[in-house]
N, C-alpha and C positions, 0 to 999 in steps of 0.2 A: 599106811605107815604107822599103825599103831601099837604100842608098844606098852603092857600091862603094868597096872601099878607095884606088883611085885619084882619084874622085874626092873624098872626105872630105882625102886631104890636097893637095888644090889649092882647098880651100875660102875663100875672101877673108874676113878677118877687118874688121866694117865696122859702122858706127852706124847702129842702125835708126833706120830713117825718116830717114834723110838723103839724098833722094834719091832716083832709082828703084834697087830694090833686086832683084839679082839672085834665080834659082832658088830657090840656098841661101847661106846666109853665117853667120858667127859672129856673134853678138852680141859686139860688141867689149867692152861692158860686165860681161856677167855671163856669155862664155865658153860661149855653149850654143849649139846650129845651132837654126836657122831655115828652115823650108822652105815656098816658096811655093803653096799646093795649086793656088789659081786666080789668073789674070792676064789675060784676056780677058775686058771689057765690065765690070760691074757684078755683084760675087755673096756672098753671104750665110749664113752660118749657122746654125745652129738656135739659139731661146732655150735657152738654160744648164740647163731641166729638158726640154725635149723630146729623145727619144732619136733620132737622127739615121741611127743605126748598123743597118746590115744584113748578114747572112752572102753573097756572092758566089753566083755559079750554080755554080762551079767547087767551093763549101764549103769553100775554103782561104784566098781573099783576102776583106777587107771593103767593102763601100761604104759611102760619105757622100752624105746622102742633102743637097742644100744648093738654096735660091735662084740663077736667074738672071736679073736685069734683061734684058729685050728688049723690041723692039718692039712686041709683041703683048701686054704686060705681064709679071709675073713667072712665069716657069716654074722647075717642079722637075726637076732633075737628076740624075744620081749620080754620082761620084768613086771609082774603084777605089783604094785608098789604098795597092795593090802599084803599079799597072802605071801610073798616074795616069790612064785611058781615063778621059772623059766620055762620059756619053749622056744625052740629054730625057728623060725622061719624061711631061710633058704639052708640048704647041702649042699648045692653045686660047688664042685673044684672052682678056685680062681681068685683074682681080685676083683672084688666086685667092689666101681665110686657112687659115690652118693649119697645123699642122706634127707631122702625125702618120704615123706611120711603123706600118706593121702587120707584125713580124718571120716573123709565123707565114705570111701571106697573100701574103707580100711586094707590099703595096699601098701607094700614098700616098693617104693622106686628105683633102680639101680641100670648101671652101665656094666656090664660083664663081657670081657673083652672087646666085642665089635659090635654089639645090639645092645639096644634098651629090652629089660623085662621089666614086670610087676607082679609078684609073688602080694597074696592073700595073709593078714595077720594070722585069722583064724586059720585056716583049713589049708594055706603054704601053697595050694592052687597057683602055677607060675604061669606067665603069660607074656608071650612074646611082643614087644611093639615095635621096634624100627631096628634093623641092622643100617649102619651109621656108614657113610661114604667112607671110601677108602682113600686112604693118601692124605686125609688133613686131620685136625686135632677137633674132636667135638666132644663140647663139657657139656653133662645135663645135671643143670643143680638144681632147681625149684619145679611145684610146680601151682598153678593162678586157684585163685578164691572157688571157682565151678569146680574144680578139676581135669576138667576139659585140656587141657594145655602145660606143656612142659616146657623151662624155658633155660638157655644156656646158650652158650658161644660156640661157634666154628671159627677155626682158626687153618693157619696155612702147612705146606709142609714144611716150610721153611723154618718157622716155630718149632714144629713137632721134631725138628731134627735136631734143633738149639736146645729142646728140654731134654732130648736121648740123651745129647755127648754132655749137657749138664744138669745133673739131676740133684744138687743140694742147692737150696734156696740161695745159700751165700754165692754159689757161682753164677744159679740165669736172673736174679732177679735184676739188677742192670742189665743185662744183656738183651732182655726180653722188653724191658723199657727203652733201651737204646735203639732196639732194632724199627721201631716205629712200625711195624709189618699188619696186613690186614686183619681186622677180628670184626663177623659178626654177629649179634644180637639173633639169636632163633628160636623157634616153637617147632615145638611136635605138638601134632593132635594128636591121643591121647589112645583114641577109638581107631582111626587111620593107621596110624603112624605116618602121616604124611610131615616132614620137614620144609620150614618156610623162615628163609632170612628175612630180618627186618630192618637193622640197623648196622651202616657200617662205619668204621674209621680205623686210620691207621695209628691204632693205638689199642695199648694191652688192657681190654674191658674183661672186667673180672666181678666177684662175689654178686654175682645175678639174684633175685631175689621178688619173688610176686609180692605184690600187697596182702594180706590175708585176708581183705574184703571185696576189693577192687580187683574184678579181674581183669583188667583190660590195664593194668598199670604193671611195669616192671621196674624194680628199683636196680642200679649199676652201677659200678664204678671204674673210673680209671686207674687201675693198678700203675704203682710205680714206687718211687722215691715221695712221699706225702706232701713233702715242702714242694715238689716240680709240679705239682700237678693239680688242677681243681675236682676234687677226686668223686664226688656221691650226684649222681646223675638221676631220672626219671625217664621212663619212654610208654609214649600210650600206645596201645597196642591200634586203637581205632583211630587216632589224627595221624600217629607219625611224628608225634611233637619231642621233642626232648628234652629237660627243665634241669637245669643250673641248681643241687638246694642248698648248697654253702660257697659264697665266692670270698678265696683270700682276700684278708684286709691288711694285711703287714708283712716284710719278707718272711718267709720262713714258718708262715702259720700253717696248722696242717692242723684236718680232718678225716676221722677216720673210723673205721670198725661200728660200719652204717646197719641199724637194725629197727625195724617197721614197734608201732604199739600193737597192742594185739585188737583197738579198734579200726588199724588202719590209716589213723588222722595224724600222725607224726611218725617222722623221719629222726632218731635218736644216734647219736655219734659222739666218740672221743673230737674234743677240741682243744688244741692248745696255740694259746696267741703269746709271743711263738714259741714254735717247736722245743720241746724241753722245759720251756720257764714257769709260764701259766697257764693251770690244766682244768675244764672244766666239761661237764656231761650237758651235751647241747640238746635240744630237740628243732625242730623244723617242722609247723603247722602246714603241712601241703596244702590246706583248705585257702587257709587267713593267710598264710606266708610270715608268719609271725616266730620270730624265733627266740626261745627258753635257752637259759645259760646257768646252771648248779655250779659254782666252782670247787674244786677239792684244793686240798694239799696236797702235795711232791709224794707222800708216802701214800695217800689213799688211792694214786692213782692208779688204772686198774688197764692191763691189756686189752679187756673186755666187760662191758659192762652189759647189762637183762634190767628186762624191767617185769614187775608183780604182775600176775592174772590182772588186778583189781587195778592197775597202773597209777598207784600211790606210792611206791618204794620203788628200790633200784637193788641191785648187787654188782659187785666187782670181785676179779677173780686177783685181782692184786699184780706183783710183777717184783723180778729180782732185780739185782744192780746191775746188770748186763742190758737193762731194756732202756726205754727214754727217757723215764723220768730220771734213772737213776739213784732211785730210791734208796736211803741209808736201810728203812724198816717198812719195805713193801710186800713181806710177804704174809697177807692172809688174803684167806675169804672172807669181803666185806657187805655187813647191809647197811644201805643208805637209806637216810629218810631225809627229803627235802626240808626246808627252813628257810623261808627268805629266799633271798641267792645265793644258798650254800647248802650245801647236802653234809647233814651230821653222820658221821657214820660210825658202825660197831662191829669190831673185831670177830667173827664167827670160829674161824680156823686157825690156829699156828702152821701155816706152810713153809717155814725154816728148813724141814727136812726134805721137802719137794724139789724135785731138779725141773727149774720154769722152763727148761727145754721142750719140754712138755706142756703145752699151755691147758689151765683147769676149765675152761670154757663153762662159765655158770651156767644153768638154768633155777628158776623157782621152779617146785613142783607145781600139778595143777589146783592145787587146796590153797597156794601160797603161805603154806606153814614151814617148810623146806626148801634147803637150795642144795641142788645136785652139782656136783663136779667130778673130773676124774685128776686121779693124782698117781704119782710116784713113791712114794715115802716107803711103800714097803717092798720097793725093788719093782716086781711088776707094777703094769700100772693096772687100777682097779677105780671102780665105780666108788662115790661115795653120798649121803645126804646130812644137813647140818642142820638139827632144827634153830629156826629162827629168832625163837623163845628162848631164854635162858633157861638151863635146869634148874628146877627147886629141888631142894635137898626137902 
């Protein structure tokens, strides 16, 4: 992502989201460049815990692995985040879920209608693995540290037929919490495609999630209402054990938007004691059991928070007055730097123009000098990166 001295000082100093907005430009507000990854048709970035990031053929530059709206439905891409080349990776008509990236295999993972494939970064080489039982709901969202294993929920028809007749989040998400109905916990082998349930309960288990070192660990939670529920779970794939890593302390405490370190030894989540008042970026030692509390301000608090390659900083993607905190001045893209028990943080983005319907799901790039997110400001929504660094004039 580097960007010549010549052109850094002919960069136009200008309000984001005012307008269609060039390449690159300063953030007239908080003094940081801005650079536009993508600007053609419709395109998207990975949620805030999927890891997006791949090593190049050449093992010098990175790709971004990102959604493209077309005609044939959404297709996966990749982004050289040197040279900025795009390329497909899949063509097939359809929707195609998921957002799993296989660093080792260099594969994308996805569900396209009733089967799992895995299409090739490089050479788009598709490969069939499991056509998916008929009649019930099956999610495949991560997949474990080997590669070996895909991991996600089956769910009943009874579900599947409660998300048909209600498909905006405001109408099933109590419904799907109130129904109490069976979900469970499953692996595909990878090379097989053989399916194997692990874990059950009657209850809505959601945002599945391998360790990134650990493969025999899967992190989950219980979807619902945050206050009802003790929500970020563990499961070993080899005991069968299942591990509690934040239990409420006071009515109405809620944890949530659970995301692994990239060495695997913590458990990182929104926490607030309670709901709405006191907001703070917890983490959970799985090792020691030892748990870290950053508190923020009402305005720093973020939908989602990432944390650095080097897991010395944090970011947040901020949130409008419609969310929990309620924020008077919650919308930027924020980086945190720990202090004590407080994370100081600094302004990266003006997202005033942003419609948070749309959530920016950060990620740092892999150099940790940039934080990617995707935004609305210029009507479509479009990829973007912020360097970290203030601009020098």
């Amino acid at each position: 992502m580097l960007i010549s001295k010549e052109i850094q000082d002919s960069i136009p100093v200008l309000l984001t989201g005012e307008g269609e907005m060039p390449a690159t430009w300063i953030d007239k507000i908080t003094g940081h460049q801005i650079k536009k990854l993508t600007s053609e048709g419709t395109n998207y970035s990975f949620y805030f815990h999927n890891n997006p990031f791949v090593k190049a053929e050449n093992n010098a530059d990175w790709l971004m692995i990102f959604h493209k709206r077309t005609r044939l439905g959404n297709q996966y891409c990749s982004l050289n985040l040197t040279t900025q080349e795009q390329k497909a990776i899949t063509t097939k008509n359809g929707k195609k879920r998921g957002e799993i990236v296989g660093t080792k295999s260099r594969k994308v993972f996805y569900t396209l209608n009733d089967s799992v494939f895995a299409s090739h970064i490089d050479t788009q080489k598709t490969d069939f693995i499991k056509k998916l039982p008929e009649g019930v709901s099956v999610g495949v969202n991560t997949i474990n540290a080997s590669e070996k294993l895909l991991g996600g929920v089956v769910a009943t028809k009874e579900e599947a037929e409660l998300f048909r007749k209600n498909p905006n989040k405001s109408s099933y998400f109590n419904l799907i919490y109130d129904a109490h109905l069976p979900r469970h916990l499953m692996k595909i082998d990878v090379k097989t495609g053989k399916l194997t349930k692990l874990y059950q309960e009657n209850a809505w288990l959601n945002h599945e999630q391998f360790s990134p070192t650990d493969p025999n660990l899967l992190m989950y939670c219980h979807e619902g209402p945050w206050h009802k529920v003790d929500r970020i779970w563990t499961y070993n794939l080899k005991s069968g054990d299942t591990t509690l890593i934040h239990k409420r302390t006071v009515h109405r405490e809620i944890a949530g938007h659970e995301f692994f370190s990239p060495d695997g030894k913590t458990i990182w989540f929104d926490l607030q004691i309670p709901r709405g008042e006191t907001f703070y970026l917890a983490g959970k030692n799985i090792e020691t059991g030892k748990e870290t509390r950053y508190q923020l301000e009402r305005n720093e608090w973020s939908i989602h928070y990432t944390i650095s390659p080097d897991m010395k900083t944090f970011a947040g993607d901020g949130g409008d007055k419609s969310q929990v905190a309620r924020a008077d001045d919650g919308q930027w893209i924020y980086h945190f730097t720990p202090k004590g028990n407080k994370l100081v943080s600094e302004k990266l983005v003006d997202m005033s123009r942003h419609n948070y319907s749309l959530e920016p799901n950060v990620h740092f790039s892999p150099d940790g000098k940039w934080i990617i997110f995707r935004a609305n400001f210029e009507d479509e929504t479009q990829i973007y990166a912020v360097a970290i660094e203030k601009h020098k004039e």
